[in-house]
matplotlib code that plots the C-alpha trace (Angstrom):
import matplotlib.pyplot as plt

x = [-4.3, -4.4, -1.5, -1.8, -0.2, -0.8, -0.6, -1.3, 1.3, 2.9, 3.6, 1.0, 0.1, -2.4, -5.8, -5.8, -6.8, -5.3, -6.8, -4.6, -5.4, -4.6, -4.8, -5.5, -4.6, -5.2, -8.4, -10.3, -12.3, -16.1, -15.5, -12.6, -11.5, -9.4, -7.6, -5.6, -2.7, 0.0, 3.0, 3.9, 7.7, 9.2, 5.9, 4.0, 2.1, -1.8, -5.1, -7.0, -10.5, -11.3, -13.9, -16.1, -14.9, -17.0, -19.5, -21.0, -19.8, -19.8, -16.6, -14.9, -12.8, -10.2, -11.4, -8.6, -9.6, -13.5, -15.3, -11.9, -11.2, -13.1, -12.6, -14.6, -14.5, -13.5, -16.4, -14.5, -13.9, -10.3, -9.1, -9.7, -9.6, -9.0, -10.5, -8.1, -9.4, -8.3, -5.0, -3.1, 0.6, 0.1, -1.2, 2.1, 2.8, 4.3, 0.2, 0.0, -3.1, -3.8, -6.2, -7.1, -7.2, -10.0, -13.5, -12.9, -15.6, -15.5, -16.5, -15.7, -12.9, -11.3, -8.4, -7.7, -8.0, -5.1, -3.9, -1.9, -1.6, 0.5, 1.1, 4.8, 3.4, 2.8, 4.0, 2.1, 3.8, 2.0, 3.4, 2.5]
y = [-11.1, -11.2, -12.0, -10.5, -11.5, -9.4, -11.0, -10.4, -7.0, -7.4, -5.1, -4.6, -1.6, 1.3, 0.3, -3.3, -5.2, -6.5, -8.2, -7.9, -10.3, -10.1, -13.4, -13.1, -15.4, -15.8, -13.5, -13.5, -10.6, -10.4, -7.5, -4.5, -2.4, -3.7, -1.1, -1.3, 1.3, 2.0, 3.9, 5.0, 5.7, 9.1, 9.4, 9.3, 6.6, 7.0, 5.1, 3.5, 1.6, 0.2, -2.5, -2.6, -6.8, -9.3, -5.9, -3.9, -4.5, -0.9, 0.3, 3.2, 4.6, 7.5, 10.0, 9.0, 5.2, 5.6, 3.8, 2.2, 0.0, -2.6, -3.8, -7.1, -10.1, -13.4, -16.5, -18.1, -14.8, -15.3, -13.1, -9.5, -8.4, -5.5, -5.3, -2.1, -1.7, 1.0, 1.2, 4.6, 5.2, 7.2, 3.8, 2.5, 1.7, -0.6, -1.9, -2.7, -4.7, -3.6, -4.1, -1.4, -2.4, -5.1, -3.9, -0.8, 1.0, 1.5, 4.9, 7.5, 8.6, 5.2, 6.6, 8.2, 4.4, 3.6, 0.4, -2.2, -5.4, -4.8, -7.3, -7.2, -5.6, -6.3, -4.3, -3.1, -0.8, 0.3, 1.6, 4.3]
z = [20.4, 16.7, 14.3, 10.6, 7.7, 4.2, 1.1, -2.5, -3.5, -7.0, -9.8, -12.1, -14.9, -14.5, -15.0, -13.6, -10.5, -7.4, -4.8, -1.3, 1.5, 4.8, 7.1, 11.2, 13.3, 17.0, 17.2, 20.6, 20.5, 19.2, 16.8, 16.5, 13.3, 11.3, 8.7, 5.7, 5.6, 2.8, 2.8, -0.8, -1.4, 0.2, 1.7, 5.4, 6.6, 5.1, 5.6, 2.5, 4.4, 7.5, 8.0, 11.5, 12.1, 13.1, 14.5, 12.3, 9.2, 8.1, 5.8, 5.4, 2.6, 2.0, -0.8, -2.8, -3.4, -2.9, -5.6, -6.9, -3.3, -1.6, 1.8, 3.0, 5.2, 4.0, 4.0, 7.1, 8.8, 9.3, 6.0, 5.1, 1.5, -0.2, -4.1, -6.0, -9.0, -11.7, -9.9, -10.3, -10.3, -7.5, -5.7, -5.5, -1.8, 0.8, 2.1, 5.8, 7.5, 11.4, 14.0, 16.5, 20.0, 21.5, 21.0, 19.3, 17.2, 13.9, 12.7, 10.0, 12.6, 12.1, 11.4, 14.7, 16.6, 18.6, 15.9, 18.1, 15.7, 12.4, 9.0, 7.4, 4.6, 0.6, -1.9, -4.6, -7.6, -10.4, -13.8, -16.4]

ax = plt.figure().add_subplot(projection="3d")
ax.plot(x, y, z, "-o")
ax.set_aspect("equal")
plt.show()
């Protein structure tokens, strides 16, 4: 089963970059979703994109990072990235990496996968 590890939070100003990064260890599957979540203070849970892993390859976004957000594979297949550009106060969040269960399909109802593998988290905070 996989082990994740996020990596790449700090505290930057609106309008600039961040690139998170989120290590797996101890994949045996073929493919899966893997999802990045955040949790912004005072707030619920919510998902940012998902990417269809080693399968399809298909992403998925929320409406509120679409065409700011990335999420991709890394060269050796053992990292997953996520590109936030234009950051927002309101991105300011507590960013989680998770894998749904073995073989799961990736769809535009990621979001409702059953997610069994979770990363410590990375913080992100962005200032006005």
């Amino acid at each position: 089963q996989p082990r994740l590890t996020e990596s790449g939070g700090d505290s930057v100003q609106s309008g600039e970059s961040l690139r998170l990064s989120c290590r797996i260890n101890g994949y045996t599957g073929s493919s899966r979703c893997i999802a990045w979540f955040r949790q912004p203070p005072g707030k619920e849970r919510e998902g940012v994109a998902a990417l269809g892993y080693r399968g399809t390859g298909a992403t998925y976004y929320a409406d509120a990072v679409k065409d700011r957000f990335a999420i991709s594979p890394g060269d050796a297949m053992n990292t997953v990235y996520l590109q936030m550009n234009s950051l927002e106060p309101e991105d300011t969040a507590m960013y989680y990496c998770a894998a749904a269960y073995s073989s799961s399909r990736c769809t535009s109802d990621w979001e409702t996968l059953q997610y069994l593998y979770w990363g410590q988290g990375t913080q992100v905070t962005v200032a006005s």
